[in-house]
N, C-alpha and C positions, 0 to 999 in steps of 0.2 A: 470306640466312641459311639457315643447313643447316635442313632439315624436322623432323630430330628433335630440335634446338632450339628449334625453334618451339614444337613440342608440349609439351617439356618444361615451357616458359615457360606456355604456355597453359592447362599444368594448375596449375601452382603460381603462377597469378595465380588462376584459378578457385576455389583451394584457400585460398586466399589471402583472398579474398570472401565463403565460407562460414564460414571464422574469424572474420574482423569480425563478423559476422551474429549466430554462436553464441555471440562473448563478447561484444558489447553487450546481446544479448537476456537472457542469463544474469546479466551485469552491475547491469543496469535492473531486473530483479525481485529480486537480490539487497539493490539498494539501499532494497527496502521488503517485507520477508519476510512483515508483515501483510496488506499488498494481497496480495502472491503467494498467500496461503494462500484470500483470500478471492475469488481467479478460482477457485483449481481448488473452491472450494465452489461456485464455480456450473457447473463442471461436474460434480461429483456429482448437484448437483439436476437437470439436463439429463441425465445418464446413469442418474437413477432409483437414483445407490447414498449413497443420505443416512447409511447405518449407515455409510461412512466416513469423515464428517464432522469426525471427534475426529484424524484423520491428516491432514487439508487443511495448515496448516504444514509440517510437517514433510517433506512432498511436494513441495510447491511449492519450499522450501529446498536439498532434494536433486536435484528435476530440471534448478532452475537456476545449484546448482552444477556437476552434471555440464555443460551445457551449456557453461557456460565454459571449465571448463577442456580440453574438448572442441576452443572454440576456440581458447583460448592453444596447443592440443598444435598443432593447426592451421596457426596464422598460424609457429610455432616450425617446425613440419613433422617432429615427433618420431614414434616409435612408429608408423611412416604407415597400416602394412596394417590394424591392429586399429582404430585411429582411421579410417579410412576407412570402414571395415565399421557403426563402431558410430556414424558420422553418417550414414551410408545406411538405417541402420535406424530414427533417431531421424525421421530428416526423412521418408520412408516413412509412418511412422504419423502424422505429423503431417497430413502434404499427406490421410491417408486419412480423420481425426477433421476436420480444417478443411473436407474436402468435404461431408462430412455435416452441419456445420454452415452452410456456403455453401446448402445443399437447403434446412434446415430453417430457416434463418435466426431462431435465438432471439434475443431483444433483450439481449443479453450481450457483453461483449468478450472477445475472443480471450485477452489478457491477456500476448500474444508480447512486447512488449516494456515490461513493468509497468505503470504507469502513465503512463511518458514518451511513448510514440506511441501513438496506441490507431489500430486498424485497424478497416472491416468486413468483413465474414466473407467477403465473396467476395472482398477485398482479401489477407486473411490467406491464403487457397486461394492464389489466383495469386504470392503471393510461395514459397509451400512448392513449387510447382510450376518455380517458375523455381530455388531452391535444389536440387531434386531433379535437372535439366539439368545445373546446375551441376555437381553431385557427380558423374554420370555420366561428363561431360569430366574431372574432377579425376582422378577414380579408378580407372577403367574402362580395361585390365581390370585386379584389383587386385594382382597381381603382379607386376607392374613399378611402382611406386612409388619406389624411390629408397631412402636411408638421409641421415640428416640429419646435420650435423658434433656433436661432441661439448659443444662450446660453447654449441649449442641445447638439449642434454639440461639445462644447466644454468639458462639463462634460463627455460626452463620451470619448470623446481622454483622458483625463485625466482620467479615471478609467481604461480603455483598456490600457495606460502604467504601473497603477498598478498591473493591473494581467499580464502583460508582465515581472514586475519586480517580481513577488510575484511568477510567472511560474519559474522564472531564481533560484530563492530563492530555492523554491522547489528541483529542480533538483540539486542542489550542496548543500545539508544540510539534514538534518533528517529533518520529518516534527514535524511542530510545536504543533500538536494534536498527539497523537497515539492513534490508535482504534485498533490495533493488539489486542491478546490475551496475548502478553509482554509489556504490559502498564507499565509504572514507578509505582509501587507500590505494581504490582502484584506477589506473590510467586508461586516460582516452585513446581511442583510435587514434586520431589524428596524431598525436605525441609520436608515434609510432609509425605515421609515414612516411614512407622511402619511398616517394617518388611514383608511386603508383595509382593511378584515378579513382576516384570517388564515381559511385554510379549511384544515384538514388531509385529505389523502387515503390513504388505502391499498393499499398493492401489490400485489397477487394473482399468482400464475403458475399456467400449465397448460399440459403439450404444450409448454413451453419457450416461452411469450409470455407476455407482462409487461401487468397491467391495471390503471387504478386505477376503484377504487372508494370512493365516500364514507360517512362513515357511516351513513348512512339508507340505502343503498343496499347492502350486502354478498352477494357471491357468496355459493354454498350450497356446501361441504362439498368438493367437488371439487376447489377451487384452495385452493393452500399460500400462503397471505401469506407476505410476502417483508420489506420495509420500510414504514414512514411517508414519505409527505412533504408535508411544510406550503410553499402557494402562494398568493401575495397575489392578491385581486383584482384581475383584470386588469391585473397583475406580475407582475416575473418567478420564474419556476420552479427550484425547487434543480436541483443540475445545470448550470444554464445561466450559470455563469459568476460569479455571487453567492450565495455560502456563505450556507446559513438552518438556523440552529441553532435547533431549534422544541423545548421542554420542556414540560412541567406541573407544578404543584402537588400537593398529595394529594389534593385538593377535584377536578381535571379539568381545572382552568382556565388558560391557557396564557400562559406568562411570560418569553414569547422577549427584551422589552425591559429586562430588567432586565442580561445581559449585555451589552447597547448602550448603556449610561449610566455616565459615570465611568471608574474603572480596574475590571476585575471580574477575581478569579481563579477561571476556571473547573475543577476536578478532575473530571475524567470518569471512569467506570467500567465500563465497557463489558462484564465477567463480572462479576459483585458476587458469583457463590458460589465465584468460584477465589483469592476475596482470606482472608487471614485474619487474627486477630486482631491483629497487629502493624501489619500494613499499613493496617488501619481506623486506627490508634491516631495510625499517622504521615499519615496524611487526615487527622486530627483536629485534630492538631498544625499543619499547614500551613493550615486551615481558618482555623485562630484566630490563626494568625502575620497572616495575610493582611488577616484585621479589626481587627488594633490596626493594620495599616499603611496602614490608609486604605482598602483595598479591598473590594469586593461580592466576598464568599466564596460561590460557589456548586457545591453539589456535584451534579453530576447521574448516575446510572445507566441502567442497562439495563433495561429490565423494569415491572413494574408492583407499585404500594403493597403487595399482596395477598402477591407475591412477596420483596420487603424485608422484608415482619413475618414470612414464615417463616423467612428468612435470621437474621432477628434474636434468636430462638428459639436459634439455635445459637450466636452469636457473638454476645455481651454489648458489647463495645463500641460492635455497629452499635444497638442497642437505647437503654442507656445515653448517647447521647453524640451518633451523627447521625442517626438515624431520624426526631425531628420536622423537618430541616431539609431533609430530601434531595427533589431535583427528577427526573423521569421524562421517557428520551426512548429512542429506538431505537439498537440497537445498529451498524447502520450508519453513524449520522451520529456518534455518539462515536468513529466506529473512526475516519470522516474525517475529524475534530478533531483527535485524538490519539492516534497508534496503539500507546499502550502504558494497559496496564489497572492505571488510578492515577493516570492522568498528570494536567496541572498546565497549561491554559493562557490566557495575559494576553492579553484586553482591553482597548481603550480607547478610548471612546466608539466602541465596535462595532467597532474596527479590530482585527485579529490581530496583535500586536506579537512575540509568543514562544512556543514552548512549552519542555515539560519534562518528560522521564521519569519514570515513578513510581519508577526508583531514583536520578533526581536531583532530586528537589522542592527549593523554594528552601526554605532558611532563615529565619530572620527577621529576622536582619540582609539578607540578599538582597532579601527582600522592602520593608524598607526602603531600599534603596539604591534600589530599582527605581523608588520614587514620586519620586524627586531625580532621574530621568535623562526625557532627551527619547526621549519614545515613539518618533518616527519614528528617532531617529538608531539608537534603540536593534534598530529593527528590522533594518533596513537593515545593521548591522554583523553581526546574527547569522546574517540571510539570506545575506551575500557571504559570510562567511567559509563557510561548508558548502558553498557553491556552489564555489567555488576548490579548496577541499579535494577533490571530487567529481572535478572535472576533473584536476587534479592526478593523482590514482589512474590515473584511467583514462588518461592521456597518458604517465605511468609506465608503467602495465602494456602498453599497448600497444609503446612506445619499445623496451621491455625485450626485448618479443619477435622487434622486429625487425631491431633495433639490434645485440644480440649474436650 
């Protein structure tokens, strides 16, 4: 084989493999733009810039769109010089952020590929290290690159409006895979207690390390609590594979098993000051559809009694209407429930059968229908179909680009 086909091949397989990379990686956190938003919050808290907190979203959104479509230009082979340049420079600061976190090793994920593969930090290095090689052979030096057929200019636009539509998807829907730790099928802790205590713990950070402490026990003023987490005596720990949706009362007193009994429709709230008066009103509504249909309505938020009675002060319906019934639990664990603020999700006897958007709440015919249908079948149909869907997209998008 002549030499300079080689090389060609060898960079446009090369080229070839960093596209994969950057549109699955782009792909994966587009399919859950809440998680995305809530890595780069931990890296503002790890970078010491918390004033930009209120942009974590909208960041994460944007850098893992570019990335995609970075890689569709890529795997297409469109645009080659300027796209070569601005993967050289992405992957660059990456491999140079992932080394400082490889040093510094905080108890945080990388977040490279959302929630679907999680890496450790010197995992995440060595992969940006081996992509940077890569690019070198792809690219290097970057004036000889090629030009790509015309047929490619168009599979790209038409995959780049895919994930334009499938980014839009994402942000106004639950996503269509869950990788939480409240997967459809998974049961709660509590379903599974026998009779042994609930401790809750607290999460501290400092210096980018993660510490729990108990309550009689609290660091002093230096570390920034982080989350809650509630662990059964000598049981297992959230995180580790068994979703524990730990709440309270107004009283303090903790009421994880009441969503473990029966059917329960859980509505979470994970901002309670960014909701307003309509959206309490249709909480309300689905609250009380839920209890004539047989279900444990339970609403729980973010935050604390102290913080709801101010809230309630300005918005009459939360006063009015669900102030004495609401349940308190940390904003982390509602996000990993349900990652939209409002949302809506079914229980049954502790099992996670469904969830539900705060702009799709069921109705109350739905909600009647839902106590006539088998939990598991029910699950099981909602979970394949998103799943299919997912794969679908991405076999598309891929096909599209390489196909044409």
């Amino acid at each position: 084989m002549n030499t300079s086909i080689f090389h060609y091949r060898l960079r446009r397989l090369c080229s070839l493999i960093i596209g994969l990379v950057f549109l699955l990686a782009g792909v994966f956190k587009l399919l859950d733009p809440v998680g995305a938003g809530l890595v780069v919050e931990e890296y503002y808290h790890f970078l010491h810039l918390e004033f930009l907190l209120p942009s974590a979203k909208v960041v994460a959104v944007t850098l893992a769109l570019i990335e995609a479509l970075l890689g569709a230009a890529l795997i297409a082979g469109v645009w080659r010089k300027p796209v070569a340049i601005a993967t050289t420079v992405l992957t660059v600061l990456f491999t140079i952020l992932t080394l400082i976190l490889a040093i510094v090793n905080p108890s945080m994920d990388c977040g490279c590929f959302g929630e679907v593969i999680h890496l450790s930090n010197l995992q995440t290095f060595i992969k940006n290290v081996v992509l940077l090689i890569l690019a070198l052979i792809a690219f290097a030096p970057y004036r000889e690159l090629g030009e790509a057929k015309k047929r490619k200019h168009v599979a790209f636009f038409i995959a780049a409006a895919s994930l334009a539509a499938f980014t839009i998807y994402s942000l106004t829907s639950l996503p269509l895979v869950d990788f939480t730790p409240f997967v459809p099928g998974s049961e709660l802790l509590a379903a599974d207690d026998d009779g042994e205590d609930f401790v809750s713990t607290f999460i501290y950070e400092k210096n980018g390390q993660e510490r729990a402490f108990t309550l009689d026990k609290l660091p002093d003023s230096t570390w920034t609590f982080i989350r809650t987490e509630t662990i059964r005596m000598n049981g297992p720990k959230s995180g580790q594979g068994t979703p524990v949706l730990s709440f309270t009362d107004s009283t303090g007193n903790y009421k994880d098993e009441l969503a473990a009994v029966g059917n329960a429709l859980v509505v979470s709230v994970n901002a309670p000051a960014k909701l307003k008066g309509d959206d309490w009103t249709r909480v309300s509504k689905v609250m009380e559809g839920a209890s004539k249909a047989g279900f444990t309505p339970l609403l729980l938020v973010s935050g604390t009694k102290a913080r709801m009675e101010r809230i309630s002060t300005m918005v009459p319906e939360v006063r009015d209407i669900l102030l004495p019934g609401i349940y308190f639990s940390d904003r982390k664990t509602l996000l990993a429930m349900n990652r939209s603020n409002g949302g809506a999700t079914w229980f049954n006897d502790g099992q996670l059968i469904m969830k539900f958007h705060s702009g799709k709440l069921p109705s109350d015919e739905d909600l009647l229908r839902m106590t006539g249908e088998d939990p598991a079948e029910t699950m099981l149909k909602t979970s394949v179909k998103g799943r299919l869907r997912f794969q679908g997209f991405l076999l598309y998008t891929i096909a599209l680009l390489l196909l044409i």
